[in-house]
N, C-alpha and C positions, 0 to 999 in steps of 0.2 A: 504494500500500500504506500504508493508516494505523500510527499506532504499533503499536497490539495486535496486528495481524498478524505485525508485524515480530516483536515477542518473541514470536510463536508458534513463528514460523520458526527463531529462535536458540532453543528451548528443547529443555534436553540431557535425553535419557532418564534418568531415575531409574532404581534399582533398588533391591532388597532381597538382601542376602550374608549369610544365616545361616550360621554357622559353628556347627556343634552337636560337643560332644565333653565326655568325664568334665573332673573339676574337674583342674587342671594340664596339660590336653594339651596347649596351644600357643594355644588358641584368638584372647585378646588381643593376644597378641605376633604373629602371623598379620595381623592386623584391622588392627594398626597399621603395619606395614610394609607391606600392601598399601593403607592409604591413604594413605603416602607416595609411594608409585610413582602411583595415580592422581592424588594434589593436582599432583606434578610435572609430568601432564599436562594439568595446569588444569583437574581435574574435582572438583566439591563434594562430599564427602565426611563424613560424619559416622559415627562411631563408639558405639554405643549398648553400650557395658560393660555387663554384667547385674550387676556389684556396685556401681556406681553407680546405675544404674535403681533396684535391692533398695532403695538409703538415699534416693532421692529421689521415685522414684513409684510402688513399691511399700511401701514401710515399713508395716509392720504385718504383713505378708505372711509366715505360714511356709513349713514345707518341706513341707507333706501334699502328695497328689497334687491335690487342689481349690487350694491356695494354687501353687503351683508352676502349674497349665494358667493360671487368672488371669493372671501374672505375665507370662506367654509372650504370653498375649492382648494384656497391653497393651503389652507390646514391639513386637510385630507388626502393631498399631494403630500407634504414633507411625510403625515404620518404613514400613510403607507411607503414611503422609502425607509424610513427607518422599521417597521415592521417588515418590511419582504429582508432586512437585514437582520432577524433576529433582535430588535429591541421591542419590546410593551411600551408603546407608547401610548399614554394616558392622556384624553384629549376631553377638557372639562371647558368645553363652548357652549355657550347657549343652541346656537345653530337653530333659529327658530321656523324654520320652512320644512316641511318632509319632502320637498323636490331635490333639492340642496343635499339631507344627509342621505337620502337615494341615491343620489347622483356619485357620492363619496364611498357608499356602499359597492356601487357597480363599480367602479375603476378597483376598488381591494378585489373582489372576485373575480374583474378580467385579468389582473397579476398573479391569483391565487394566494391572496394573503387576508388572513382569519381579522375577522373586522366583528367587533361585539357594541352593539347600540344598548346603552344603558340609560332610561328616561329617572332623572332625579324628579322626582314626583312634587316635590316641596309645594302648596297651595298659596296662592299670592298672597293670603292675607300673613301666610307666616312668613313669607318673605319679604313683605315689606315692614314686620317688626324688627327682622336682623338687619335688612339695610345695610349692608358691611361697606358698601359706598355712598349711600350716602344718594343713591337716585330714587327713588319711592319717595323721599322727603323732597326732591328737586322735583321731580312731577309734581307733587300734589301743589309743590306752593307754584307751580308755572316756568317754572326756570328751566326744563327740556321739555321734550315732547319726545313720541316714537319711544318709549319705555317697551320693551316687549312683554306682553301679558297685562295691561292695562291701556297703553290706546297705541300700539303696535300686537300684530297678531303674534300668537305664539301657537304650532299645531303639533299637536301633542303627537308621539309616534306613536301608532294603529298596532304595531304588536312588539316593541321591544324585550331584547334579548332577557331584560332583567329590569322591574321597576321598582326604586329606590322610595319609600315614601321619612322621605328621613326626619320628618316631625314626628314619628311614632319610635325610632330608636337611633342609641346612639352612633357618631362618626363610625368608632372602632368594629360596632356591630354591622353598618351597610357600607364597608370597606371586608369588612370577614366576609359576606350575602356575597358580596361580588368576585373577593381572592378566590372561596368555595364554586363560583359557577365556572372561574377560568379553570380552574383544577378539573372540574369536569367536562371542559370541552377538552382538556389534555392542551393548555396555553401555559398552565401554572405548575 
């Protein structure tokens, strides 16, 4: 067995973990506690924030429905390169369109690379008491507009891989729900 073989043999399935949910529902805090439970199992993990993405490879990018599917594109671009490379990339967007994470869906399966849709369920009224930014209180007093899930649409995905309702239990518990499903699709 030459070397290239060898790292054929050693090499770990990637994947793609969208986690799609309204702005506050848990999504990041999710993403990263479940890529602490996989790094501890010595799996390559990367984490693709969508407000870091927005200030580094989408910048320029607004909120319309064209700027928003864009933005999801190219999320779903980098993460499936780094999944068909053997990394979990953990991708906690809102991504509020189901043409959009279709769309991201179908490019992972015409590469053959394992892509798991995960809907953080959060209900808006408990996401606008966490507010972690600070937007829920900017809508209401007028100062933006296009909020998704209060007067920008948000559509919920029709049959997600795994749905997270994470006002009903803790980080650590719908970070465990989600480690336990990639373990059984054989990702973890």
């Amino acid at each position: 067995m030459d070397d290239d073989e060898k790292q054929r043999e050693k090499h770990v399935t990637g994947a793609t973990v969208w986690l799609t949910g309204l702005p506050s529902a848990g999504k990041t805090t999710i993403a990263y506690e479940l890529a602490a439970l996989l790094g501890a199992d010595g799996h390559r993990t990367e984490v693709l924030d969508g407000d870091e993405i927005r200030e580094f490879l989408s910048a320029g990018l607004g909120f319309s429905r064209e700027d928003r599917h864009t933005n999801v594109q190219r999320i779903g671009f980098v993460a499936e390169l780094l999944a068909s490379n053997g990394v979990t990339a953990l991708v906690p967007v809102i991504a509020p369109y189901a043409d959009s994470r279709e769309a991201v869906r179908k490019r992972h399966a015409a590469e053959g690379t394992a892509y798991v849709e995960v809907h953080v369920a959060t209900p808006v009224d408990v996401c606008s008491v966490r507010d972690v930014k600070g937007l829920y209180a900017k809508q209401a007093a007028g100062e933006i507009s296009g909020l998704t899930g209060v007067d920008d649409p948000y559509e919920e995905p029709a049959s997600p891989d795994l749905r997270i309702e994470s006002q009903n239990q803790t980080v650590q518990q719908s970070a465990a729900a989600l480690h336990a499903l990639l373990i059984e699709k054989g990702l973890a």
